[in-house]
C-alpha positions as CSV (number, residue, x, y, z in Angstrom):
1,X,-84.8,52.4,-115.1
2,X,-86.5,51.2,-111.8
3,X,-84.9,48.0,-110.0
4,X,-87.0,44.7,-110.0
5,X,-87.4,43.7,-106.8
6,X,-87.1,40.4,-105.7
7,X,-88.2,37.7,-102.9
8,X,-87.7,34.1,-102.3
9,X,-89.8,31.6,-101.1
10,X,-89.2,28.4,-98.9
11,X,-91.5,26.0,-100.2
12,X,-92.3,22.4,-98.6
13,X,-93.3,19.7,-100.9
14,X,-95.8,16.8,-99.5
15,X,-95.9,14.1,-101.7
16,X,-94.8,10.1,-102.0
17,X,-91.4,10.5,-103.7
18,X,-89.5,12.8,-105.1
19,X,-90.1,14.5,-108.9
20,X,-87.3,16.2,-110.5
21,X,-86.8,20.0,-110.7
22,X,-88.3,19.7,-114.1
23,X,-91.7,18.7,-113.0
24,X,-91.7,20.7,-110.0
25,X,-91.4,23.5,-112.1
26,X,-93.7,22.3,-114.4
27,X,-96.3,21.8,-111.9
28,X,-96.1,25.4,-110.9
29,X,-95.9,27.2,-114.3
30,X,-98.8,25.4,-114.8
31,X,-100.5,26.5,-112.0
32,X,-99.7,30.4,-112.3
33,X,-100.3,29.9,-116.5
34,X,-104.1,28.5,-115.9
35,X,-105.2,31.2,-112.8
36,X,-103.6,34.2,-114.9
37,X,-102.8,33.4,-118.4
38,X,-99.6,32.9,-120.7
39,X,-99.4,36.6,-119.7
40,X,-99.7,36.7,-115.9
41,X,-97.2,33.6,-115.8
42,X,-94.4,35.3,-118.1
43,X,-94.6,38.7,-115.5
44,X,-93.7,36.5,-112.2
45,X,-89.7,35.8,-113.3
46,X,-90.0,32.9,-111.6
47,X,-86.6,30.6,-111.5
48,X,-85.9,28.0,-109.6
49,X,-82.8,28.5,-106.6
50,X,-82.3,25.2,-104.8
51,X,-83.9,21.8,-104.5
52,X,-83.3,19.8,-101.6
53,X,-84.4,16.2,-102.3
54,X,-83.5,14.8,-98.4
55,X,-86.6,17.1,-96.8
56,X,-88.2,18.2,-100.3
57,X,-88.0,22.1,-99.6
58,X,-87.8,23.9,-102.4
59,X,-86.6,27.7,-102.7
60,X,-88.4,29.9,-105.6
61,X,-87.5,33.5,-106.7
62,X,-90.7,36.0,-108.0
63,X,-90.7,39.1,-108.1
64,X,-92.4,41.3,-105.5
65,X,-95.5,42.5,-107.4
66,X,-96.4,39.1,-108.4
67,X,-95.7,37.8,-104.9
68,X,-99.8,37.4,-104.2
69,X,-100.1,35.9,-107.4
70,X,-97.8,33.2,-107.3
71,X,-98.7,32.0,-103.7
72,X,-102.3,31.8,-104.7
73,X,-101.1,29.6,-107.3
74,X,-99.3,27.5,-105.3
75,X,-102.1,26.8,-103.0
76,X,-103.9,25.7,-105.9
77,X,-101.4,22.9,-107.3
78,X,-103.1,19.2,-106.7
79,X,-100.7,17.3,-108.2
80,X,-97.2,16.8,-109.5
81,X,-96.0,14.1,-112.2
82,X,-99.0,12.2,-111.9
83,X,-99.4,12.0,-108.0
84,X,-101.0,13.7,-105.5
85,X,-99.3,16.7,-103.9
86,X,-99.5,19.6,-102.3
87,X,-97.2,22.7,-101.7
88,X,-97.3,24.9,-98.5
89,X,-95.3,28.8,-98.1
90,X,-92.6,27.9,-95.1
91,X,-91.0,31.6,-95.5
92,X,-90.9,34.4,-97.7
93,X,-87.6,36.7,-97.7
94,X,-85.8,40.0,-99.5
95,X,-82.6,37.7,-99.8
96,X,-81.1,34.4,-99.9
97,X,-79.1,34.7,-97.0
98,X,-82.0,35.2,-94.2
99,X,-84.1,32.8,-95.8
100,X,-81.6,30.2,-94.8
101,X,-81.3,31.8,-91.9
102,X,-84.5,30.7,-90.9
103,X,-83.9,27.2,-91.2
């Protein structure tokens, strides 16, 4: 049985206030869910790692084949609870550990 690789993403929120994990989350399933499908969503094993409020960065794990996938999705996510936002790639990395590393 092959290993699923994995990598994590540093993600920077830019929006007035803060949403909860929940919507975060719900904002980017629903991105990934309406470029690829209930399908295409369900293949990225996306989870959610940390969630700092104070600077709104956000650490995502994907797996490595749907790495493209998911940052194309991300690019396209215009809003989150109700307000406008927008959600730019910081980093990518193999582990936890040198991602925050990095900042």
């Amino acid at each position: 049985m092959k290993r699923v690789k994995r990598r994590y993403l540093a993600l920077q929120l830019e929006m007035e206030g803060v949403p909860s994990e929940k919507e975060f989350m719900d904002a980017i399933w629903g991105s990934v869910a309406r470029l690829y499908g209930e399908v295409g969503a369900s293949l990225t094993s996306m989870a959610l790692i940390n969630f700092d409020v104070s600077c709104k960065v956000v650490v995502v794990r994907t797996s490595l084949e749907t790495l493209d996938s998911v940052r194309a999705s991300l690019a396209c996510i215009t809003c989150v609870a109700g307000k406008v936002a927008s959600v730019h790639v910081l980093a990518v990395s193999g582990t936890i550990k040198a991602l925050f590393k990095l900042f």
